[in-house]
Short mmCIF file of the C-alpha atoms (twelve columns), coordinates in Angstrom:
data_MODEL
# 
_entry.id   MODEL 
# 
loop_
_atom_site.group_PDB 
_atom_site.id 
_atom_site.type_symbol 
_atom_site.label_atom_id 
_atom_site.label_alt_id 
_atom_site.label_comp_id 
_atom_site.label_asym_id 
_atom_site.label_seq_id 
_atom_site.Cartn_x 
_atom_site.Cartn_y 
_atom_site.Cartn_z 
_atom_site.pdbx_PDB_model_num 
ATOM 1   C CA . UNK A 1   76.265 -29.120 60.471 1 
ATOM 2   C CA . UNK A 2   73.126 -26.921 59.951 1 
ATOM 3   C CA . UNK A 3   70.500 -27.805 62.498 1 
ATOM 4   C CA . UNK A 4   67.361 -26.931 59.809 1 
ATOM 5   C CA . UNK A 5   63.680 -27.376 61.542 1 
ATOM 6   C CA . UNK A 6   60.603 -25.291 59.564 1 
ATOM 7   C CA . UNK A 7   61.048 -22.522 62.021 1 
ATOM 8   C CA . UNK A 8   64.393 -22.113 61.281 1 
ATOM 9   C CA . UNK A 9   64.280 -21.988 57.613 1 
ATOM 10  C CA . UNK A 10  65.571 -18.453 56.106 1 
ATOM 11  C CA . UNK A 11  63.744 -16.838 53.205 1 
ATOM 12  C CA . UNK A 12  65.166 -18.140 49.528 1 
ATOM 13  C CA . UNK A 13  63.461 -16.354 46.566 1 
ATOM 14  C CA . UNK A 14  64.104 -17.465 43.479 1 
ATOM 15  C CA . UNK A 15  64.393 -16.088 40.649 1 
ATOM 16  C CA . UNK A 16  65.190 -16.803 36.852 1 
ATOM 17  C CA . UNK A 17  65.351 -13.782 34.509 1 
ATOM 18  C CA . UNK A 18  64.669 -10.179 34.812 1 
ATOM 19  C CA . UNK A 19  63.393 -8.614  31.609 1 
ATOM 20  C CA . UNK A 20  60.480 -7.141  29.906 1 
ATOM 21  C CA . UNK A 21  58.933 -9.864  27.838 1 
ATOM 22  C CA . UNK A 22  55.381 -9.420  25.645 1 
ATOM 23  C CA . UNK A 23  54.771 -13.240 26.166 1 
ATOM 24  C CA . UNK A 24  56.038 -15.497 29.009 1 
ATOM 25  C CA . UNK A 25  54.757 -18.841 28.979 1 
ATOM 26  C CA . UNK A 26  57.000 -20.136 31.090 1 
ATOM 27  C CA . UNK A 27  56.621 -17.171 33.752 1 
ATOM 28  C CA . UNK A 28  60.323 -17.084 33.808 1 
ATOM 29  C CA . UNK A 29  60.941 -13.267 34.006 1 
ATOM 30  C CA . UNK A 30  60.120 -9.968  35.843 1 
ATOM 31  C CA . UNK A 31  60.848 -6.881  34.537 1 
ATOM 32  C CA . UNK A 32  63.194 -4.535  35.691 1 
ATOM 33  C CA . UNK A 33  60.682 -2.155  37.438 1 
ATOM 34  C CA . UNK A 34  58.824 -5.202  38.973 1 
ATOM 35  C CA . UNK A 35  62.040 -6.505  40.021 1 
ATOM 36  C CA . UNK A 36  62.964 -2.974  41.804 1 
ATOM 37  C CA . UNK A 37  59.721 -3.049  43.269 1 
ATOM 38  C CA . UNK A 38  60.385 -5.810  44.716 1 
ATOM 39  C CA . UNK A 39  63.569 -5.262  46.353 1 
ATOM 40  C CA . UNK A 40  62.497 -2.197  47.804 1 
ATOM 41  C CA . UNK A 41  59.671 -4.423  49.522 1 
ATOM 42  C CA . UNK A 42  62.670 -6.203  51.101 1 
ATOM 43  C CA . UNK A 43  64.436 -3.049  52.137 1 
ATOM 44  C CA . UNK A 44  61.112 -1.750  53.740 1 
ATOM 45  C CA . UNK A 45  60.557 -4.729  55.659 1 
ATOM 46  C CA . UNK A 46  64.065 -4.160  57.048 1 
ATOM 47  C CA . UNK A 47  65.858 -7.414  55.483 1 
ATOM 48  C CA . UNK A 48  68.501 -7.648  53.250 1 
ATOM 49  C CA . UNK A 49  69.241 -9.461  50.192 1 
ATOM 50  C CA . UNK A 50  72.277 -11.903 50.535 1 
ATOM 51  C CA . UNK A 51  74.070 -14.818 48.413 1 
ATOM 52  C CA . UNK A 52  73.445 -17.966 49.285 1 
ATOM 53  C CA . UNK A 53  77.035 -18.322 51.025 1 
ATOM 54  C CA . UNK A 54  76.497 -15.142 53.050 1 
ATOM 55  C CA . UNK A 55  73.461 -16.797 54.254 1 
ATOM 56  C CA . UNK A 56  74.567 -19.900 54.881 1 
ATOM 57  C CA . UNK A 57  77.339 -18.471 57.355 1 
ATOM 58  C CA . UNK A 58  74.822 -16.071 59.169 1 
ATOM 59  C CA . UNK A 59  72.934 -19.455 59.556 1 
ATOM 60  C CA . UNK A 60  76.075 -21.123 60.886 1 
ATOM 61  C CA . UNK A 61  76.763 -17.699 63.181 1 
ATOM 62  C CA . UNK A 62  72.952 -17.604 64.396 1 
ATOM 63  C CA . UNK A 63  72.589 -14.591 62.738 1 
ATOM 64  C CA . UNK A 64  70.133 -14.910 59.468 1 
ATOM 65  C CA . UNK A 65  67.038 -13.559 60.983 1 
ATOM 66  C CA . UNK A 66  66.915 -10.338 59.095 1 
ATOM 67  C CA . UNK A 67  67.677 -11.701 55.786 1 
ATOM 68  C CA . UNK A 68  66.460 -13.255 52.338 1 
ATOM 69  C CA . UNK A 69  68.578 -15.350 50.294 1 
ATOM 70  C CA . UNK A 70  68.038 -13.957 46.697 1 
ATOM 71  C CA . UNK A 71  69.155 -16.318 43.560 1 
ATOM 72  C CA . UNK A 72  68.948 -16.936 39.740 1 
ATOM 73  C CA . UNK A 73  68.828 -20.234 37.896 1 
ATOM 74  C CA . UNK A 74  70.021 -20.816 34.408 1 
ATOM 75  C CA . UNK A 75  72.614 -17.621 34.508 1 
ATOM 76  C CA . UNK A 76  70.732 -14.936 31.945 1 
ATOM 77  C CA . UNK A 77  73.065 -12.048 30.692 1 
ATOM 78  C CA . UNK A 78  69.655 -9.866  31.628 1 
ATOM 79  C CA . UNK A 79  70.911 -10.574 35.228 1 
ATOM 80  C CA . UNK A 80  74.335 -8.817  35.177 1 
ATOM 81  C CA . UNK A 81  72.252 -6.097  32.883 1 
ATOM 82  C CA . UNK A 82  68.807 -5.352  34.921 1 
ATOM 83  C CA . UNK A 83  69.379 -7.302  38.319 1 
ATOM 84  C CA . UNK A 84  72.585 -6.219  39.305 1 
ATOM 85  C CA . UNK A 85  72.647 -2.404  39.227 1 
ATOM 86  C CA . UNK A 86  69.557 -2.799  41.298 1 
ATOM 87  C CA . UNK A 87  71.376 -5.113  43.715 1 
ATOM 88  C CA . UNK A 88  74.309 -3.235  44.295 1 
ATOM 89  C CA . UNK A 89  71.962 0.503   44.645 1 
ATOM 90  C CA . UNK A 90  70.583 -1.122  47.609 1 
ATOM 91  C CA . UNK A 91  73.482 -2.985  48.705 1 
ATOM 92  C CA . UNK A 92  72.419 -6.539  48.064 1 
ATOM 93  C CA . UNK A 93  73.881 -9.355  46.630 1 
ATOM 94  C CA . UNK A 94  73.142 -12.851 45.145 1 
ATOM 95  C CA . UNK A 95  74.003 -16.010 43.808 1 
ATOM 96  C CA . UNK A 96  73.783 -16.820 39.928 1 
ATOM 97  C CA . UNK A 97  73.265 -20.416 39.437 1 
ATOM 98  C CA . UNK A 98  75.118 -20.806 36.521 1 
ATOM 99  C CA . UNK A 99  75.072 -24.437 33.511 1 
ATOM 100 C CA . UNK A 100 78.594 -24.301 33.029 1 
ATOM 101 C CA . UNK A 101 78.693 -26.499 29.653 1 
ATOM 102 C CA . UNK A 102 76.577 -23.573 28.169 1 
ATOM 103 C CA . UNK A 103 78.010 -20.464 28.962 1 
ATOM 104 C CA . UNK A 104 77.005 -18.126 25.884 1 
ATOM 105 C CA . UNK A 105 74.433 -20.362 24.805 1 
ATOM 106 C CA . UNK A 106 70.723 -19.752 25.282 1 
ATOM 107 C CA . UNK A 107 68.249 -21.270 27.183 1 
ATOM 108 C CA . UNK A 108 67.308 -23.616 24.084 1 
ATOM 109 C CA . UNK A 109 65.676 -26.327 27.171 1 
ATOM 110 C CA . UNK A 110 62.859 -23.997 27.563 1 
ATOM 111 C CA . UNK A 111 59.649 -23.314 26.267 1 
ATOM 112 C CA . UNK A 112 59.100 -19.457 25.681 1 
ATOM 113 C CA . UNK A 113 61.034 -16.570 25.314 1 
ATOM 114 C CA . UNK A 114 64.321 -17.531 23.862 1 
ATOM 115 C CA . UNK A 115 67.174 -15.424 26.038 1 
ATOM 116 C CA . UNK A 116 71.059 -15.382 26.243 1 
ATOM 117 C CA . UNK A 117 73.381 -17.161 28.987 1 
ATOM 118 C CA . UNK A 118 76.065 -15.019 30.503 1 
ATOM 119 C CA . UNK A 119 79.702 -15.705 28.877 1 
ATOM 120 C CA . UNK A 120 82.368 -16.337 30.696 1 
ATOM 121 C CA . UNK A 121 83.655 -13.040 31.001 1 
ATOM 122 C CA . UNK A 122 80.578 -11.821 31.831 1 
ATOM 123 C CA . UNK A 123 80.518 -14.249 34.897 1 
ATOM 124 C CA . UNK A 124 83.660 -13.186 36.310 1 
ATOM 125 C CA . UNK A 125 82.178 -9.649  35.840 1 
ATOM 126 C CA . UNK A 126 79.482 -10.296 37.906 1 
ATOM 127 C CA . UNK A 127 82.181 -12.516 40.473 1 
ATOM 128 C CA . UNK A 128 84.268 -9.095  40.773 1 
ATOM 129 C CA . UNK A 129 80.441 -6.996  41.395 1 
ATOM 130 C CA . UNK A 130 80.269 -9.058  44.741 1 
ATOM 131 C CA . UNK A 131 78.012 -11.993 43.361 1 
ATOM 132 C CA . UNK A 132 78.301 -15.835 44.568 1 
ATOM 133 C CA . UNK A 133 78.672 -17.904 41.578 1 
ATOM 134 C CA . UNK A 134 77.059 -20.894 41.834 1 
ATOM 135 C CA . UNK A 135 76.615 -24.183 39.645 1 
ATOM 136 C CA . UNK A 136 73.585 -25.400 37.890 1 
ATOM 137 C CA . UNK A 137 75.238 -28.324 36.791 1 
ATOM 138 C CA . UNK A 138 76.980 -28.505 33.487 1 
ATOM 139 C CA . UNK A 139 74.132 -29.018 30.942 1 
ATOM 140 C CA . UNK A 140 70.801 -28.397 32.481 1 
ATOM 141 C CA . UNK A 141 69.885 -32.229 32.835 1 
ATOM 142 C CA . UNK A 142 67.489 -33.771 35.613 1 
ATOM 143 C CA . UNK A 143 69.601 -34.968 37.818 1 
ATOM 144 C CA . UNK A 144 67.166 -37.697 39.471 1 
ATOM 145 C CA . UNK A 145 67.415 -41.404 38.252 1 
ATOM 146 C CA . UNK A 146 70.801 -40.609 36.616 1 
ATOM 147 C CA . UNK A 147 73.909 -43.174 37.171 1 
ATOM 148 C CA . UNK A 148 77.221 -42.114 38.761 1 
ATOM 149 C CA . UNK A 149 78.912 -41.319 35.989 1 
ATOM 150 C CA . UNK A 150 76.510 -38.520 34.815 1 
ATOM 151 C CA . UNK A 151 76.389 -37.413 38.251 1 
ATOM 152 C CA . UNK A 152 80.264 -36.841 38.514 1 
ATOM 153 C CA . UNK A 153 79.900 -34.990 35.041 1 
ATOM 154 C CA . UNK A 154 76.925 -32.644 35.615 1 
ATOM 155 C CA . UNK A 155 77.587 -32.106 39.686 1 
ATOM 156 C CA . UNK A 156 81.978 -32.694 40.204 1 
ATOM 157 C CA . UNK A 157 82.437 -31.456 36.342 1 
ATOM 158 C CA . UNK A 158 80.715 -28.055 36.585 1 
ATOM 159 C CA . UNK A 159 82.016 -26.748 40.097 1 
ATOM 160 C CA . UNK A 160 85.601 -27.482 37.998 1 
ATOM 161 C CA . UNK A 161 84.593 -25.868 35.887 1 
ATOM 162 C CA . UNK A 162 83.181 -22.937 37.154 1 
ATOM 163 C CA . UNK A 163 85.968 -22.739 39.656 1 
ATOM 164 C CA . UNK A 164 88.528 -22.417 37.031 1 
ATOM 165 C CA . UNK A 165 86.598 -19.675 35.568 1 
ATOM 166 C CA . UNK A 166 85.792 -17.454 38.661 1 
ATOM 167 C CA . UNK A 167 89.549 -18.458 40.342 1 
ATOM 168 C CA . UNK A 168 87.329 -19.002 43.556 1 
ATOM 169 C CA . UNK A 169 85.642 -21.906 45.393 1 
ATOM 170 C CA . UNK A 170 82.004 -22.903 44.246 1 
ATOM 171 C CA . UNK A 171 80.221 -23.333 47.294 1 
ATOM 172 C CA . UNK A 172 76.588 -24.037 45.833 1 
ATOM 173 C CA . UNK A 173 74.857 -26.074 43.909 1 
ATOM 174 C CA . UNK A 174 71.676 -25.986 42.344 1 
ATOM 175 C CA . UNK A 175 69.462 -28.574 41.025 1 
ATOM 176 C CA . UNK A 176 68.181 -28.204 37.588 1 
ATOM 177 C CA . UNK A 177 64.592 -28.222 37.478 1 
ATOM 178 C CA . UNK A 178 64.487 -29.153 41.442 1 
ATOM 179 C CA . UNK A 179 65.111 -32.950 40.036 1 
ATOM 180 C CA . UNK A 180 66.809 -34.199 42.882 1 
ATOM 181 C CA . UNK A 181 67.103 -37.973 44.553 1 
ATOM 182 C CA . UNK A 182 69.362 -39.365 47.615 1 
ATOM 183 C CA . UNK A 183 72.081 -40.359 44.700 1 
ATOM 184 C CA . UNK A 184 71.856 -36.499 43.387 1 
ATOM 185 C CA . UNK A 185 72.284 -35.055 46.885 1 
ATOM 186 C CA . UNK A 186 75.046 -37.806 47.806 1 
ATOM 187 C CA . UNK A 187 76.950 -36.711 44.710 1 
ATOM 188 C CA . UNK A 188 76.629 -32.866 45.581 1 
ATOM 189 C CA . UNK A 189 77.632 -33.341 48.896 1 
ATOM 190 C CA . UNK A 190 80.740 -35.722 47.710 1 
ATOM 191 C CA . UNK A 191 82.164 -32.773 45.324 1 
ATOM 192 C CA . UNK A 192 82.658 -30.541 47.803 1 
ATOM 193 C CA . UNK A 193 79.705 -28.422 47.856 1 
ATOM 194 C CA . UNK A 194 78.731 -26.677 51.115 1 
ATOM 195 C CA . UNK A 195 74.929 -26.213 50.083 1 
ATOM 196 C CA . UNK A 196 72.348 -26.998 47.497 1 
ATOM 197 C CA . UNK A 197 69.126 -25.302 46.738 1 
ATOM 198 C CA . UNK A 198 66.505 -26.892 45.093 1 
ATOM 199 C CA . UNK A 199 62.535 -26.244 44.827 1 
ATOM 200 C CA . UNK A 200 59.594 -28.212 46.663 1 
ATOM 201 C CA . UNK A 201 61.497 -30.303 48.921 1 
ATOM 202 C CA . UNK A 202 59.665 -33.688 50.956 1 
ATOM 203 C CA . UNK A 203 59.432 -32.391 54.800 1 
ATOM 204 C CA . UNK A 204 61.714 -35.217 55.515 1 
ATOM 205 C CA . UNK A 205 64.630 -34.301 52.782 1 
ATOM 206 C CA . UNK A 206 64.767 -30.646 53.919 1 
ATOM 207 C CA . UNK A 207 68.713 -30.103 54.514 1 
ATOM 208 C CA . UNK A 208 71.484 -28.056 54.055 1 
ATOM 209 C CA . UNK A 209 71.934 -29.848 50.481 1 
ATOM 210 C CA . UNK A 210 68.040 -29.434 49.848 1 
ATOM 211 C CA . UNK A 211 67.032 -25.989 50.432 1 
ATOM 212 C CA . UNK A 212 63.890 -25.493 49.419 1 
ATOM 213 C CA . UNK A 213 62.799 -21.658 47.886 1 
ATOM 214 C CA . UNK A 214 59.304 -19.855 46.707 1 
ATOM 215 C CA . UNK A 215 59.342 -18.586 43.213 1 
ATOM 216 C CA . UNK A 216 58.829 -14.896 42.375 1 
ATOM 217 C CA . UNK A 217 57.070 -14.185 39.339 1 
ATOM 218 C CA . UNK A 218 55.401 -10.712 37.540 1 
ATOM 219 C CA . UNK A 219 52.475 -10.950 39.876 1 
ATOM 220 C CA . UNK A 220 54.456 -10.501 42.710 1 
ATOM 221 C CA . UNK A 221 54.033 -6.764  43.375 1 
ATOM 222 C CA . UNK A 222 54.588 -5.245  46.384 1 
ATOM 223 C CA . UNK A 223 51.925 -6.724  48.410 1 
ATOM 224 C CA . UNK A 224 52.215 -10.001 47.414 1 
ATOM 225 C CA . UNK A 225 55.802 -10.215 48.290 1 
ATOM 226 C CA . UNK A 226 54.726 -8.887  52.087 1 
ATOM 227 C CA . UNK A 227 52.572 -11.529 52.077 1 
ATOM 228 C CA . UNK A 228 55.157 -13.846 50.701 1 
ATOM 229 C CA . UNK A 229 57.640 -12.411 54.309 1 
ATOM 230 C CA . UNK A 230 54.554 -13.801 56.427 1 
ATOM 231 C CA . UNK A 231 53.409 -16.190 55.093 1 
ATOM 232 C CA . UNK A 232 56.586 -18.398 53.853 1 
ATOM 233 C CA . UNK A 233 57.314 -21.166 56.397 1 
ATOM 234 C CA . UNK A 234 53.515 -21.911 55.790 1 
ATOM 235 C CA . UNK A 235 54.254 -22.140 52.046 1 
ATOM 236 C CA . UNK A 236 57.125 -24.388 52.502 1 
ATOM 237 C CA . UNK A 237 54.904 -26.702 54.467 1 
ATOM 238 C CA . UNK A 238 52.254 -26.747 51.988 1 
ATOM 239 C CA . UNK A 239 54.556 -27.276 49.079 1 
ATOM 240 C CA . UNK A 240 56.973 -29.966 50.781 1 
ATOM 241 C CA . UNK A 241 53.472 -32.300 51.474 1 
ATOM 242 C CA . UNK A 242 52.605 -31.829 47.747 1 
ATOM 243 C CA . UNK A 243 56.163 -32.853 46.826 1 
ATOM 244 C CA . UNK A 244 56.006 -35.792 49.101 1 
ATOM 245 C CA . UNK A 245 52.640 -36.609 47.739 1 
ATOM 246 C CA . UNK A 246 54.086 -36.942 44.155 1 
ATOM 247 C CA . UNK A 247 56.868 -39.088 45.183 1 
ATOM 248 C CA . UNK A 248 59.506 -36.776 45.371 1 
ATOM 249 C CA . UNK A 249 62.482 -38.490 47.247 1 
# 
């Protein structure tokens, strides 16, 4: 077991897609060059992008204190076409969170930009780059104030799933719109899973299966994501009290 106080958290950024996009209501995407940008901030700094797993074991180890967990929600094909050549040029790597009951689908939940999920071959593509696949459960749902039985389908179902398809263990789990409850986190820690991210996380819930992450958006250019390095475990703070203030459990 993870021993997980504030001032041991790692650095999680997440991230959703990475294109060029005239009108993003949603703020859902950066664009390739902002994205790059980005990444080279990390490599300046001296840290280096990881999958969640990798983390997770240098956390284990003692051994995470020069690097940033870097993921994607939702699984966009934009990811294995802008992220990933950028990833591997620096010699990163990530975890896609993918919604395994809508693999070459689109992202039809959303308001905004309509986009394309990754197939499955183009999953086990990026699998075979070096990325973590992860699951996003299997239909995009919110997962808190579900019963048991939906819980086994969207949490057990898509790690099945998704472990068929990559012919590896999924390791991670990631909460659909950071809708989590005790009964969500129970049932991702019954199907196996070794970690969960989610978003704004109570002070009190933070855990291995509760991860909390700060978003990165367009407006994150290069100083902003310094700032980001600095200032995170205060941002964590601040946004775990505002969760806890809306009732997040």
């Amino acid at each position: 077991m993870i021993s997980l106080g504030l001032g041991r958290l790692p650095m999680i950024l997440m991230y959703h897609s990475v294109a060029d996009v005239p009108k993003d209501p949603s703020h859902l995407s950066v664009s390739p060059s902002r994205f790059a940008e980005q990444m080279a901030v990390l490599q300046r700094l001296g840290l280096r992008g990881v999958s969640m797993g990798a983390l997770v074991d240098a956390m284990r180890a003692g051994r995470a204190r020069r690097l940033v967990g870097i993921t994607f929600d939702d699984g966009y094909r934009n990811v294995l076409e802008a992220a990933l050549p950028e990833l591997k040029r620096r010699g990163f790597t990530a975890t896609v969170f993918i919604i395994a009951g809508r693999l070459g689908g689109t992202n039809e939940w959303a308001k905004g930009p309509s986009f394309p999920l990754l197939s499955g071959g183009e999953v086990c593509e990026l699998a075979d780059a070096g990325m973590e696949i992860g699951s996003h459960s299997m239909t995009h749902t919110r997962l808190a104030g579900q019963q048991a039985s939906q819980l086994e389908d969207e949490v057990s179902g898509s790690r099945a799933s998704l472990g068929e398809l990559s012919g590896a263990p999924v390791r991670g789990f990631c909460y659909p719109y950071g809708s989590m409850d005790p009964a969500a986190r129970r049932a991702v820690e019954d199907a196996g899973y070794e970690y969960a991210c989610a978003v704004e996380t109570p002070m009190a819930k933070i855990g291995i299966m509760a991860l909390p992450r700060v978003y990165v958006g367009q407006q994150d250019w290069a100083g902003r994501m310094a700032a980001k390095r600095l200032l995170y475990r205060g941002y964590i703070a601040h946004e775990s009290i505002r969760a806890q203030r809306s009732g997040a459990s």
